[in-house]
KOLNULUM-6310 format. One record per residue (C-alpha): x, y, z. Coordinates in nm, 3 decimals. Each point is the difference from the previous one (the first is absolute). Example, Ala and Ser with C-alpha at 12.3 -4.5 7.8 and 13.67 -1.06 7.14 Angstrom:
BEGIN
+---------+---------+---------+
:      c1 :      c2 :      c3 :
+---------+---------+---------+
:   1.230 :  -0.450 :   0.780 :
:   0.137 :   0.344 :  -0.066 :
+---------+---------+---------+
***
This chain:
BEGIN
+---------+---------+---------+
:      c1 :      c2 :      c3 :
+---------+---------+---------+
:  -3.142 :  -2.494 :   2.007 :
:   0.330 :  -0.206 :  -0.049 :
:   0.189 :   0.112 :  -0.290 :
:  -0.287 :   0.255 :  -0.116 :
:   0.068 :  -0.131 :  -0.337 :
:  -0.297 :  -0.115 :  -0.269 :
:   0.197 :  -0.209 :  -0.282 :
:  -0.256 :  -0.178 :  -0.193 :
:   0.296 :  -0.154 :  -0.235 :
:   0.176 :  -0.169 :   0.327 :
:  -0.357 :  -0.102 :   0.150 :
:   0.062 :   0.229 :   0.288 :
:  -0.271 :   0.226 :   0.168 :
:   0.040 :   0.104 :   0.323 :
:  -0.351 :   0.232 :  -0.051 :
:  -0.197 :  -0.277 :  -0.082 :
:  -0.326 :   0.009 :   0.214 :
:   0.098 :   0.293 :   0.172 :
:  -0.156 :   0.344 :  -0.012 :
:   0.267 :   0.218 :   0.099 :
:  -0.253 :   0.317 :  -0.097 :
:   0.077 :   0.295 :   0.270 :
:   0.295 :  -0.199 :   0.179 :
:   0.351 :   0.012 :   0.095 :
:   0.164 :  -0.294 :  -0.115 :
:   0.301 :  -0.138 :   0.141 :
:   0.291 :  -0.203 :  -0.257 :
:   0.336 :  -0.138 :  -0.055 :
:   0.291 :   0.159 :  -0.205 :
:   0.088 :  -0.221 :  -0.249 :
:  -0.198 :  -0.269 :  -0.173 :
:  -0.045 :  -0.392 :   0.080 :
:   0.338 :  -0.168 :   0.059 :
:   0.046 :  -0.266 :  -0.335 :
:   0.302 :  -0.189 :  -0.119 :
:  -0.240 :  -0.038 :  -0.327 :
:   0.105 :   0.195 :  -0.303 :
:  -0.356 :  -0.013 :  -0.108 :
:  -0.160 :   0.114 :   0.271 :
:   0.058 :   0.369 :   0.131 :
:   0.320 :  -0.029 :  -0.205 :
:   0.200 :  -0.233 :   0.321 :
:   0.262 :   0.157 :   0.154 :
:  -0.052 :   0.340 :  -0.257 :
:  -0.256 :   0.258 :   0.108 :
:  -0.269 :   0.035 :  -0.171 :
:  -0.199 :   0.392 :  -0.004 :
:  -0.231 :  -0.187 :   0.218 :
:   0.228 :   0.075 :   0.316 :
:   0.107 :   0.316 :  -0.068 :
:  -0.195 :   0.228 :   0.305 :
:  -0.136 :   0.239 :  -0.301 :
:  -0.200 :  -0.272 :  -0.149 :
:  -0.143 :  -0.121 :   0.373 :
:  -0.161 :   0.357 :   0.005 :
:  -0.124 :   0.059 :  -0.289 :
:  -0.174 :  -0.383 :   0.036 :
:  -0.085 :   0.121 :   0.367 :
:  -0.199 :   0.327 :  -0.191 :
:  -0.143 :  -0.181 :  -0.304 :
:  -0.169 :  -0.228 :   0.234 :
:  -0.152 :   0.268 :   0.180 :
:   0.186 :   0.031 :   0.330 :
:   0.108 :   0.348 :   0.168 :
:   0.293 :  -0.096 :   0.121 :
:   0.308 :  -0.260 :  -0.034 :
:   0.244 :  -0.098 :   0.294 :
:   0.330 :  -0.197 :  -0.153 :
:   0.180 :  -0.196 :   0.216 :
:   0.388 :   0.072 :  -0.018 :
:   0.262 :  -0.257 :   0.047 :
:   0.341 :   0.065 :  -0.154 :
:   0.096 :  -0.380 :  -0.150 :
:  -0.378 :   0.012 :  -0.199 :
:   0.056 :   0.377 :  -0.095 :
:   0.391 :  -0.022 :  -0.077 :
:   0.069 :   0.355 :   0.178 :
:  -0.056 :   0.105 :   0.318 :
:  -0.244 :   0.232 :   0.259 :
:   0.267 :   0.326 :  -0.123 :
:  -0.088 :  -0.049 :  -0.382 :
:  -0.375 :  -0.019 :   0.101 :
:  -0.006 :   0.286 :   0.280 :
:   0.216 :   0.257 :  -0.276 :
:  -0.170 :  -0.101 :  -0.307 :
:  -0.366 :   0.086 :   0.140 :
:   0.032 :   0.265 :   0.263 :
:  -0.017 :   0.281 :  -0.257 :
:  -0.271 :   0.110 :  -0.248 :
:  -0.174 :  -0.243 :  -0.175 :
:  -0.027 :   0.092 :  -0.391 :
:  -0.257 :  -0.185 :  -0.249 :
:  -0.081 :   0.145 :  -0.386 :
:  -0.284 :   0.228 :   0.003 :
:  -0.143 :  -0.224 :  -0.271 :
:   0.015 :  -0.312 :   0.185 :
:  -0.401 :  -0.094 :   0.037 :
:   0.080 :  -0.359 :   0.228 :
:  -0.149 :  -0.071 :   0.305 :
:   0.228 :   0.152 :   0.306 :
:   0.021 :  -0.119 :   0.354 :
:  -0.091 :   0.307 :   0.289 :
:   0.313 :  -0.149 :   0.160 :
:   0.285 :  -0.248 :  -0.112 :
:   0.297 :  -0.085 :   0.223 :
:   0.225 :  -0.266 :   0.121 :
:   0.050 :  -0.130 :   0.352 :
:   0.268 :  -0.166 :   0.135 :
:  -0.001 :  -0.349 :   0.124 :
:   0.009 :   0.101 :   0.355 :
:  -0.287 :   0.170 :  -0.059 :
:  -0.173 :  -0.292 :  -0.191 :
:   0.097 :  -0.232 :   0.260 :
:  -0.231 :   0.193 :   0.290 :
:  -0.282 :   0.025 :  -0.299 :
:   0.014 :  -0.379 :  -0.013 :
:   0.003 :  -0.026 :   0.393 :
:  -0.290 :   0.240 :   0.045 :
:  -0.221 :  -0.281 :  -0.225 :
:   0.145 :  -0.268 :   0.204 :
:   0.228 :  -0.126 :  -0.291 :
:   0.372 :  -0.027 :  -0.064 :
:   0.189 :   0.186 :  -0.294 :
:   0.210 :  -0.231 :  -0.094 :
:  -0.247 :  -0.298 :   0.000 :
:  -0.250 :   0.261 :  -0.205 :
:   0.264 :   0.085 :  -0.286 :
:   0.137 :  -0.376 :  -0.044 :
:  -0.369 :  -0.084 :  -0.040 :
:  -0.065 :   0.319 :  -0.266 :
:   0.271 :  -0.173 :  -0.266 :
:  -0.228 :  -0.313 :  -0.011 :
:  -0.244 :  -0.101 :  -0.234 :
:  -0.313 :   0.010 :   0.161 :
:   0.060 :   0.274 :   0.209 :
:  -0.328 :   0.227 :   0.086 :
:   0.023 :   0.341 :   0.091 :
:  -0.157 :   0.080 :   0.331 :
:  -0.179 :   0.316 :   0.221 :
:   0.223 :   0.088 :   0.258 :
:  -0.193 :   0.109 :   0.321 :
:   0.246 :   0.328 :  -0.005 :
:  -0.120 :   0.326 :  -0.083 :
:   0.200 :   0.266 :  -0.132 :
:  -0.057 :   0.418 :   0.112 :
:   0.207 :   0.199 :  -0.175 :
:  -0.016 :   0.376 :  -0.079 :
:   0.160 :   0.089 :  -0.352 :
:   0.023 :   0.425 :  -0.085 :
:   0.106 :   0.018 :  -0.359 :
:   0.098 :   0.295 :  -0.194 :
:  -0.034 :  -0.024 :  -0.398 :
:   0.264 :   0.208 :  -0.190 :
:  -0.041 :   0.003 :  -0.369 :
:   0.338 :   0.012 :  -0.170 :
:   0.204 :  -0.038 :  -0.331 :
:   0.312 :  -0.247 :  -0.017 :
:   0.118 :   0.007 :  -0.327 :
:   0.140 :  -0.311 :  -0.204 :
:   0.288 :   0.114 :  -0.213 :
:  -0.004 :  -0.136 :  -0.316 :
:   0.247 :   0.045 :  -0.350 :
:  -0.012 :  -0.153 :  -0.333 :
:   0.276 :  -0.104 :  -0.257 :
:  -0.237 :   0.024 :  -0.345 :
:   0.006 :  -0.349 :  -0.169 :
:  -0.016 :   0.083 :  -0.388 :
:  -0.323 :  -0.255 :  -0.046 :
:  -0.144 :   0.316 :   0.228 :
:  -0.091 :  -0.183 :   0.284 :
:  -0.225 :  -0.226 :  -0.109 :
:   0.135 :  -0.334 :   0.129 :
:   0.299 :  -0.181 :   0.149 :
:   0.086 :   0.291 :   0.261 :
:   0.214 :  -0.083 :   0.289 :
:  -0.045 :   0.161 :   0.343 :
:   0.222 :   0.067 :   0.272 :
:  -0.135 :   0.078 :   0.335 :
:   0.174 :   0.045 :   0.356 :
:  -0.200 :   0.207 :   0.273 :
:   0.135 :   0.327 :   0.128 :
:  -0.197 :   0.041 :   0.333 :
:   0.101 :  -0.124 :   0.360 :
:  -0.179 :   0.047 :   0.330 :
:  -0.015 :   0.352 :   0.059 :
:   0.151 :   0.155 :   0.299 :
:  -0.155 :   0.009 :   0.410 :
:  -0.055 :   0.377 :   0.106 :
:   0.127 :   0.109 :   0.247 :
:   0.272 :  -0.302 :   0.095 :
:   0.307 :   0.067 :   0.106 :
:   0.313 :  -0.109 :  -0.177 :
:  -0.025 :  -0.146 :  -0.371 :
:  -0.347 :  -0.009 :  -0.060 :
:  -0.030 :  -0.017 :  -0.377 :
:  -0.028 :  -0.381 :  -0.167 :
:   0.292 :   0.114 :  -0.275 :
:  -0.073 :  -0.366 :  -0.139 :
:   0.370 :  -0.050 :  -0.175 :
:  -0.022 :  -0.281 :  -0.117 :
:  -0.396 :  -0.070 :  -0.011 :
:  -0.009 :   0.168 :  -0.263 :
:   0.251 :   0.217 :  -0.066 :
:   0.179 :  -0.301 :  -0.159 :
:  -0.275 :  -0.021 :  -0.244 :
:  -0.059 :   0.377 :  -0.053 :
:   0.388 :   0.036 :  -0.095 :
:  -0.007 :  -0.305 :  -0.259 :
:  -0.337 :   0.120 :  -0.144 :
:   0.179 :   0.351 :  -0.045 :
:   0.252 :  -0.160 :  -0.121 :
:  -0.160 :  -0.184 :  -0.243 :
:  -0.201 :   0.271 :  -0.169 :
:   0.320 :   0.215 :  -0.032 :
:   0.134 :  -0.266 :  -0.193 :
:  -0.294 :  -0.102 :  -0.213 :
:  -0.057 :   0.398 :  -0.085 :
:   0.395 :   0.036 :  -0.133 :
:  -0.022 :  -0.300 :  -0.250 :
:   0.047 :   0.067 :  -0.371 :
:  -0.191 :  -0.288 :  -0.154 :
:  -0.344 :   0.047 :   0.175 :
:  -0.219 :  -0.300 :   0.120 :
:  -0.253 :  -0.150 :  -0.219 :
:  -0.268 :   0.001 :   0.285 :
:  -0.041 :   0.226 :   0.282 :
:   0.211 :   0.007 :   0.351 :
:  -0.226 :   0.117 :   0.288 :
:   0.215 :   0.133 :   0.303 :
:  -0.281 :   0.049 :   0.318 :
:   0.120 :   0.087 :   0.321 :
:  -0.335 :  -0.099 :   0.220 :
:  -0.106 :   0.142 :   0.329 :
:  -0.148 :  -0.169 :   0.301 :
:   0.113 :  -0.280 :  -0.039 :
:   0.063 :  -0.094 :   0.403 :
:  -0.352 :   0.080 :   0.014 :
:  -0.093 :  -0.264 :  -0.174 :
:   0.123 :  -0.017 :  -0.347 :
:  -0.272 :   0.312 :  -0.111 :
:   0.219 :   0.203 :  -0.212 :
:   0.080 :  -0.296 :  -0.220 :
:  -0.378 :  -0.099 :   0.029 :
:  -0.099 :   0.381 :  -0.140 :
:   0.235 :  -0.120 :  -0.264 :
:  -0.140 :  -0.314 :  -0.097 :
:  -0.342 :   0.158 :  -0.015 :
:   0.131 :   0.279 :  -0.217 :
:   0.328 :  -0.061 :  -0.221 :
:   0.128 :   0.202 :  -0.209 :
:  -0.038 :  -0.224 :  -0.303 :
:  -0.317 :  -0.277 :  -0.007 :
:   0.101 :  -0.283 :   0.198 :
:   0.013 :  -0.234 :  -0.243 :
:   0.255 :   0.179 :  -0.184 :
:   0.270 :  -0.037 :   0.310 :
:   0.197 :  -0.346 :  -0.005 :
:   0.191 :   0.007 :   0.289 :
:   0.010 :   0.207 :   0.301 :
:   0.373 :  -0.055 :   0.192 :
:  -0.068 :   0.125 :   0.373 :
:   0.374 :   0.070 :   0.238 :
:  -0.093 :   0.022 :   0.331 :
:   0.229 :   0.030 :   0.310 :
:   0.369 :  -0.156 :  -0.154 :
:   0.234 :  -0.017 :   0.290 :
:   0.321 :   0.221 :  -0.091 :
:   0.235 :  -0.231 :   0.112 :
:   0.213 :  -0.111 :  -0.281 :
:  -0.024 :  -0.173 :  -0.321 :
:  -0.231 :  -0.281 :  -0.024 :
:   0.055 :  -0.376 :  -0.195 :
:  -0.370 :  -0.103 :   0.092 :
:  -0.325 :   0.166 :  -0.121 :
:  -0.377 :  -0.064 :   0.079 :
:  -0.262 :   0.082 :  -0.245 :
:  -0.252 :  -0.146 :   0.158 :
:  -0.322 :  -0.024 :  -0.190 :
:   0.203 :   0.021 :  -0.345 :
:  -0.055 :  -0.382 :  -0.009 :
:  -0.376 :   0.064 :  -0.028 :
:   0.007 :   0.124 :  -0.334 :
:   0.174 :  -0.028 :  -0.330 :
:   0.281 :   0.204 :   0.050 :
:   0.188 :  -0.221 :   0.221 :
:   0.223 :  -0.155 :  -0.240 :
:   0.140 :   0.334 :  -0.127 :
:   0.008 :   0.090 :   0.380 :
:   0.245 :  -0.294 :   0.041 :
:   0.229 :   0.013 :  -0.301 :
:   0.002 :   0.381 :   0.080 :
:   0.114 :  -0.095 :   0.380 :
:   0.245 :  -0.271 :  -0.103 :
:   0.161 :   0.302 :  -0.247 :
:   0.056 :   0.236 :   0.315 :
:   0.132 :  -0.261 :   0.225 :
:  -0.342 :  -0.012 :   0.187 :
:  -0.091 :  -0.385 :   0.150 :
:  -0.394 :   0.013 :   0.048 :
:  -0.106 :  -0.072 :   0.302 :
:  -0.338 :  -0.090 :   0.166 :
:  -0.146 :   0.229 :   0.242 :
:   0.189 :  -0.073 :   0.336 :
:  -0.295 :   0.097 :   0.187 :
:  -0.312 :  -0.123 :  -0.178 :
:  -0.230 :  -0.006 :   0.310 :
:   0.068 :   0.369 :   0.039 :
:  -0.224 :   0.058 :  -0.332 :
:   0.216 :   0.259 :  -0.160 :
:  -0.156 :  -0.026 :  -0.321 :
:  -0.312 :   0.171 :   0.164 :
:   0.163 :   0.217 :   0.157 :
:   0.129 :   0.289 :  -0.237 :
:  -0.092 :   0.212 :  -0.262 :
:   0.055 :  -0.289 :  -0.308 :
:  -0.338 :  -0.183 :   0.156 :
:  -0.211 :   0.286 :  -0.080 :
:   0.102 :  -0.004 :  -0.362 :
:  -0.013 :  -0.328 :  -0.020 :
:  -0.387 :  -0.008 :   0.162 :
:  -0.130 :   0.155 :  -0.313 :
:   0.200 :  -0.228 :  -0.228 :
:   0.352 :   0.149 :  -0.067 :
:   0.250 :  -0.246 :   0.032 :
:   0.204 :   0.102 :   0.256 :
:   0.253 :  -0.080 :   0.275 :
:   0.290 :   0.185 :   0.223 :
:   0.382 :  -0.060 :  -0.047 :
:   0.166 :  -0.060 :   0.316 :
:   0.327 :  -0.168 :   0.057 :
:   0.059 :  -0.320 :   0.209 :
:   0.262 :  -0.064 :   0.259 :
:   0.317 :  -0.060 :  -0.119 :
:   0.231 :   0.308 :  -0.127 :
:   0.384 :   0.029 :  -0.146 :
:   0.232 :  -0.065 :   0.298 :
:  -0.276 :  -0.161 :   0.270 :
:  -0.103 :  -0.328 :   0.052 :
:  -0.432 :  -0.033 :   0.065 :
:   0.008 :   0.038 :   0.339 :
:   0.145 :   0.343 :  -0.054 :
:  -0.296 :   0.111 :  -0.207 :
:  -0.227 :  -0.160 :   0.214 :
:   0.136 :   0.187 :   0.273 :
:  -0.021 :   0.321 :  -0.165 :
:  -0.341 :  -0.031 :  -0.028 :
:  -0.077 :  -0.119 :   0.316 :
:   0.151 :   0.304 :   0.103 :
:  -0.225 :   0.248 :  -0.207 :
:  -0.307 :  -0.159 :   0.113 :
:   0.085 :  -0.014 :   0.354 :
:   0.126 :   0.360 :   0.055 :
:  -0.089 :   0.246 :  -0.287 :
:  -0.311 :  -0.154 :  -0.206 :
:  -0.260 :   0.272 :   0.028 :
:   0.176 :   0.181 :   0.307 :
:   0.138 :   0.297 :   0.007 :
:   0.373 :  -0.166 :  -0.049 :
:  -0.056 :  -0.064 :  -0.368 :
:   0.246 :   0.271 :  -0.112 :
:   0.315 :   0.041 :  -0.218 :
:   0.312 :  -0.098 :   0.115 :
:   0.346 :   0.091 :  -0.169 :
:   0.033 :  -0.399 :   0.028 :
:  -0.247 :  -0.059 :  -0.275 :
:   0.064 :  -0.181 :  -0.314 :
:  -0.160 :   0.068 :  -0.283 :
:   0.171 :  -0.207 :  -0.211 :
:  -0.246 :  -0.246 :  -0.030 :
:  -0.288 :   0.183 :  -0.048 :
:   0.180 :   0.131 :  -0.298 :
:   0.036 :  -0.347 :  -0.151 :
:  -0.376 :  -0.049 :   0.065 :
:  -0.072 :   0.324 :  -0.177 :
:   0.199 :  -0.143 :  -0.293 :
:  -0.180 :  -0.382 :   0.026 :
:  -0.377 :   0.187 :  -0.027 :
:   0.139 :   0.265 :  -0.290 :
:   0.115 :  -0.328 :  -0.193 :
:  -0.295 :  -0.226 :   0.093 :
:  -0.253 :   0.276 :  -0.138 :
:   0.203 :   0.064 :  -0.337 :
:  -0.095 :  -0.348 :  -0.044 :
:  -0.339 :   0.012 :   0.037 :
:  -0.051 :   0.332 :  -0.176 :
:   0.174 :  -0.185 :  -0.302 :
:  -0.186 :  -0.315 :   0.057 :
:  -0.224 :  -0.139 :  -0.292 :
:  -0.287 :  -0.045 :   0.277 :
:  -0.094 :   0.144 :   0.282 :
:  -0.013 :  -0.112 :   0.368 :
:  -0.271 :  -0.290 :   0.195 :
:  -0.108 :  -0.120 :   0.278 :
:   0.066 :  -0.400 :  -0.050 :
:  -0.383 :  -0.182 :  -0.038 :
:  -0.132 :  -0.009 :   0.324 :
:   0.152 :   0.233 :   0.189 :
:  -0.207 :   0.228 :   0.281 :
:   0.051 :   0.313 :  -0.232 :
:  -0.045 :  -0.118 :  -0.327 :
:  -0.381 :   0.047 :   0.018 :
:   0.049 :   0.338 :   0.032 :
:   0.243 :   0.039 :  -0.263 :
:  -0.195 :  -0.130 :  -0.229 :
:  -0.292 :   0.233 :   0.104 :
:   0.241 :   0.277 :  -0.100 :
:   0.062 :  -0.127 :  -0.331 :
:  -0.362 :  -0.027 :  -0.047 :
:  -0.125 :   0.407 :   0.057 :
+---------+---------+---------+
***
């Protein structure tokens, strides 16, 4: 199936003529490769290539199962992220009424490779051809046996959510915070550490979010409009707590402005870059920036656009049903390092503790930053509780449809 990926807007269908009704299909991480800002958003991923989207396309078009090709440059982590993040439980909302795949899973490109061999074709020459215009999905003359025993538990995960009372009684102009609490679990029965602590994804968050309500709670002179504080659950499961949230705020959604996500900051010193990706979709941005320039903070792009972090934590599920919304991170360069230091730390992270069982505290932690990015988003939202207008999505943007469906219940 290529890509797996129906975009309409980019004048992409890779299900066109295809009935994929009672089949496993077979697709790509990732999206089609572009240097074109206008189509599938270039270099920057679009939700299109994220492997969530692939099956819930694979379901709504009526197939039982999905088979995603792994490769690490397209997927921008590697076979360990993909083998820890989906060997456990898988959780969905006991609300959610979409179509569901019998199976979903990933293969790696091994794997894919002997696929491609058994229908007399070559893998590479097969995915070069998928990120083509004109490309036609094809039957493979493969069939797949598989025997899948599933157990369904029925369980509560709570999202943990606090309120600052505006004085306008929260009835518009409230500002969110969110940062998910959950990690992966543990594995029964392993020996050794077998418990995903998750340090800095997201304890980082959890501790400024706690933080921040602690502070917002001891003012004198309270806020005009409402501060929402929502620690959100299963969130490596696929952004659900923060979905549950979306679906039911505590206030209407069209009386929340601005939802300010922190998710994973590296403790590792005190930052002089910061990425709010997203920000620049919507009409905050300029207070964003003077409020940046004020702490010292040089905006910076997203380093890593094809990775597709804006899809990829709890923010994008606020901002799906119209809440502008977007996660503070920093960028790369802190007080005492050059770049290639930052770059380096990260590097690190990702290659030795993201989602593995090594993601724990260390005495040589520095929270110093985090602190100053606690202060940045206290600032930034005493702004736009003061403001004289609330938050939007600028004309044309992907999500300002369904803010403006908000504003219309």
């Amino acid at each position: 199936m290529g890509y797996g990926v129906r975009a309409p807007e980019f004048g992409w269908d890779d299900y066109a003529g295809v009935d994929v009704k009672g089949k496993v299909v077979l697709c790509i991480v990732g999206e089609p490769p572009s240097d074109d800002p206008k189509f599938f958003g270039g270099k920057a991923l679009t939700y299109y290539g994220r492997w969530t989207y692939k099956f819930e396309e694979a379901a709504r078009q009526g197939a039982v199962g999905a088979l995603i090709i792994h490769r690490t440059d397209l997927a921008s982590y590697g076979w360990d992220v993909v083998k820890n993040s989906n060997t456990s439980e898988k959780t969905y909302l006991a609300e959610d009424r979409n179509p569901k795949l019998e199976a979903a899973s990933w293969v790696q490109l091994d794997v894919a490779k002997k696929l491609f061999a058994a229908a007399g074709k070559d893998v590479t020459t097969e995915m070069e051809a998928a990120g083509k215009k004109g490309f036609k999905a094809e039957a493979l003359p493969v069939n797949l046996k598989a025997h899948v025993e599933s157990v369904v538990r029925p369980f509560e995960s709570a999202n943990v959510v606090g309120i600052v009372p505006g004085t306008d009684g929260g009835t518009s102009q409230a500002v969110l915070y969110t940062a998910h609490y959950d990690h992966l679990g543990f594995v029964p029965g392993m020996k050794g550490d077998n418990v995903y602590n998750g340090a800095a994804d997201n304890g980082t968050g959890c501790g400024i979010l706690l933080e921040e309500a602690r502070a917002w709670s001891a003012l004198s002179v309270k806020p005009a409009h409402s501060v929402i504080f929502a620690a959100v659950t299963a969130e490596e499961q696929g952004l659900l707590g923060s979905e549950y949230l979306g679906q039911h705020p505590p206030v209407p959604t069209r009386a929340i402005a601005l939802d300010m996500n922190y998710d994973m900051i590296l403790p590792v010193g005190v930052p002089e870059e910061i990425n709010v990706n997203g920000a620049q979709r919507t009409t905050i941005y300029p207070t964003v920036q003077a409020t940046a320039q004020e702490f010292g903070l040089r905006i910076v792009p997203d380093a890593r656009p094809e990775v597709g972090s804006y899809y990829r934590s709890d923010h994008f599920s606020l901002s799906r049903v119209g809440i502008p919304a977007f996660s503070i991170d920093t960028g790369t360069k802190y007080e005492g390092h050059d770049a290639a230091w930052g770059v380096a730390q990260e590097k690190d992270y990702n290659e030795h503790r993201y989602h593995n069982f090594s993601d724990n505290y260390t005495l040589e932690m520095d929270f110093a930053g985090n602190a100053k990015l606690a202060r940045f988003g206290m600032d930034l939202r005493w702004r736009v509780l003061t403001a004289k207008s609330t938050v939007e999505w600028l004309p044309g943007d992907e999500f300002a449809a369904a803010r403006q469906a908000s504003e219309a219940k």
